[in-house]
C-alpha positions as CSV (number, residue, x, y, z in Angstrom):
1,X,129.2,95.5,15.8
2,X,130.8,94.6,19.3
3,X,134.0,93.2,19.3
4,X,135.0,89.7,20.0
5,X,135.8,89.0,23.7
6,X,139.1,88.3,24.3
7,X,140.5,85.0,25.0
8,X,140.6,85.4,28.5
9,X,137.1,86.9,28.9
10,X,135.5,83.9,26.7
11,X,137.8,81.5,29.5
12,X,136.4,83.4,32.5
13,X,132.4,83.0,31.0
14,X,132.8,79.8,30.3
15,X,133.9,79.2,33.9
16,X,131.7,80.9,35.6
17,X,128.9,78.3,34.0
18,X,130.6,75.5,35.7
19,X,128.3,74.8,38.4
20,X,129.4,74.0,41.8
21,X,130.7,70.5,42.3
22,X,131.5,69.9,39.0
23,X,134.8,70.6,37.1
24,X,136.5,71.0,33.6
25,X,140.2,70.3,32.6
26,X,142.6,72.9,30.9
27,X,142.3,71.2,27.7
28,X,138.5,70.7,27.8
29,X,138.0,74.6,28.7
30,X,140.3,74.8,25.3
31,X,138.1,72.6,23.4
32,X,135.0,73.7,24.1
33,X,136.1,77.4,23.1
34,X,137.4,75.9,20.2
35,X,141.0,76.0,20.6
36,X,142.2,72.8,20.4
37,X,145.9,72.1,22.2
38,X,145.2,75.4,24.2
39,X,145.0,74.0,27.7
40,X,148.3,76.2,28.6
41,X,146.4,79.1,27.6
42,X,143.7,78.4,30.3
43,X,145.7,78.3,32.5
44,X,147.9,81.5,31.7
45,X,144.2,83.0,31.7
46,X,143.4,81.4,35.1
47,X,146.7,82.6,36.6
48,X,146.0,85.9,35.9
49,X,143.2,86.1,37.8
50,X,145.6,86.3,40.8
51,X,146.9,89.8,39.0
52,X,143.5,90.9,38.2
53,X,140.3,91.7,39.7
54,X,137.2,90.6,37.7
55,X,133.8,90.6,38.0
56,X,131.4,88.7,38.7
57,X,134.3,86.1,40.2
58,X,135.7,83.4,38.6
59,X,135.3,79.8,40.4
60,X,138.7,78.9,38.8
61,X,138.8,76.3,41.6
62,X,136.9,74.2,39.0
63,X,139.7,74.1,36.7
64,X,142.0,70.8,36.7
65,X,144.5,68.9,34.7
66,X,142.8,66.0,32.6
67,X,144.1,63.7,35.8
68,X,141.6,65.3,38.0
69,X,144.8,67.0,40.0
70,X,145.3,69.8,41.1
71,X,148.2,71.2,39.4
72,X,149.2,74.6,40.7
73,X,152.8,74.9,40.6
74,X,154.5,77.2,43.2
75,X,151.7,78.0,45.8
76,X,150.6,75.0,48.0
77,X,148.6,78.1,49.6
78,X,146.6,78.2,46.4
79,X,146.4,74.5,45.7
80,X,145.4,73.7,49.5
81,X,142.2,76.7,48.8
82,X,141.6,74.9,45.8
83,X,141.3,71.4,47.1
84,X,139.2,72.9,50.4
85,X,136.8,74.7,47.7
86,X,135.9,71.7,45.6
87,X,135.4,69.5,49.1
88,X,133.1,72.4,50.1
89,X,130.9,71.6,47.0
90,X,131.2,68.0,47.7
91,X,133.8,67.2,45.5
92,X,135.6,63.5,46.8
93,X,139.3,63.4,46.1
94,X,140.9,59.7,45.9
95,X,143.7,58.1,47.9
96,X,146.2,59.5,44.7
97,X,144.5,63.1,45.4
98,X,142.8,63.2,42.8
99,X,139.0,63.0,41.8
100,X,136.7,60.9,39.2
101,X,136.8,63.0,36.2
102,X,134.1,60.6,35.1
103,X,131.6,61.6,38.0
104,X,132.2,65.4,38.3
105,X,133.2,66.9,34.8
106,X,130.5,68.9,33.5
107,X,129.2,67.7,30.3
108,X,126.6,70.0,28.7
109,X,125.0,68.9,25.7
110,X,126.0,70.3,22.1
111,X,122.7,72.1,22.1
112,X,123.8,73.7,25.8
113,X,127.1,74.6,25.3
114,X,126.5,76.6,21.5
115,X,123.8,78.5,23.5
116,X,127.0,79.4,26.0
117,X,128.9,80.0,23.6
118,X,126.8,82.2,21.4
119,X,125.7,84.2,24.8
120,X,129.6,84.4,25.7
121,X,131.1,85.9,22.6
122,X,127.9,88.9,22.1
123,X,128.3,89.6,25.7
124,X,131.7,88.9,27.1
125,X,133.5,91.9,27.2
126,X,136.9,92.9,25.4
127,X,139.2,92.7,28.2
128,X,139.3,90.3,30.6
C-alpha cells in the first residue's frame, strides 16, 4: 500500500489543478483538503516552494488571502511577480488591489474535486 502524500504534496496537486486565471484562498486550499482552519499551513507549504525545487511547478501565484490580496509579507519582489502572473492570465485587480473572488475562484463541483482528491492522495508522492 503507498503511503499517504504528505501535506505539502496534497497542497502542491491541488494547485497545480487551478487553471490559469482562476485562484483559491489559503483557507479554501485547507478546506478542500480537508483541513479546516489550515490556511496557515498553505501557506508555510507555498513558502517553501522558494526553498525547494518541485516538479512539475507549482502556479502558487494562484494562491490569495480570502480578500482576494495578495498577501506576501517581506518580498514586494515576489508579490509584484505574483500580481504580474495573475494579470498575464487575465486576472483584473480593483482600485483596493484586489480582485473579485466571486468571478475568478475556481469552484469545481463535489463530483470534480473527490475525483482530485482521490487521484492526489494514490499518486502524490511522500515528500513534497
Amino acid at each position: 500500500m503507498q503511503p499517504f502524500p504528505s501535506f505539502n504534496a496534497q497542497v502542491y496537486a491541488l494547485v497545480r489543478c487551478i487553471p490559469p486565471g482562476k485562484v483559491l484562498s489559503y483557507g479554501r486550499v485547507a478546506e478542500m483538503l480537508g483541513v479546516p482552519h489550515g490556511a496557515r499551513e498553505v501557506g508555510w507549504a507555498l513558502s517553501a516552494l522558494k526553498h525547494t525545487r518541485v516538479e512539475p511547478p507549482v502556479p502558487w501565484h494562484r494562491v490569495l488571502n480570502a480578500q482576494g490580496r495578495i498577501s506576501i509579507k517581506g518580498s514586494p519582489e515576489a508579490a509584484f511577480e505574483q500580481r504580474a502572473r495573475l494579470e498575464a492570465e487575465g486576472v483584473v485587480f480593483d482600485e483596493r488591489d484586489a480582485l473579485d473572488m466571486s468571478r475568478y475562484q475556481w469552484n469545481p463541483s463535489p463530483p470534480e474535486l473527490a475525483a482530485l482528491l482521490a487521484q492526489i492522495r494514490s499518486t502524490a508522492p511522500g515528500n513534497g
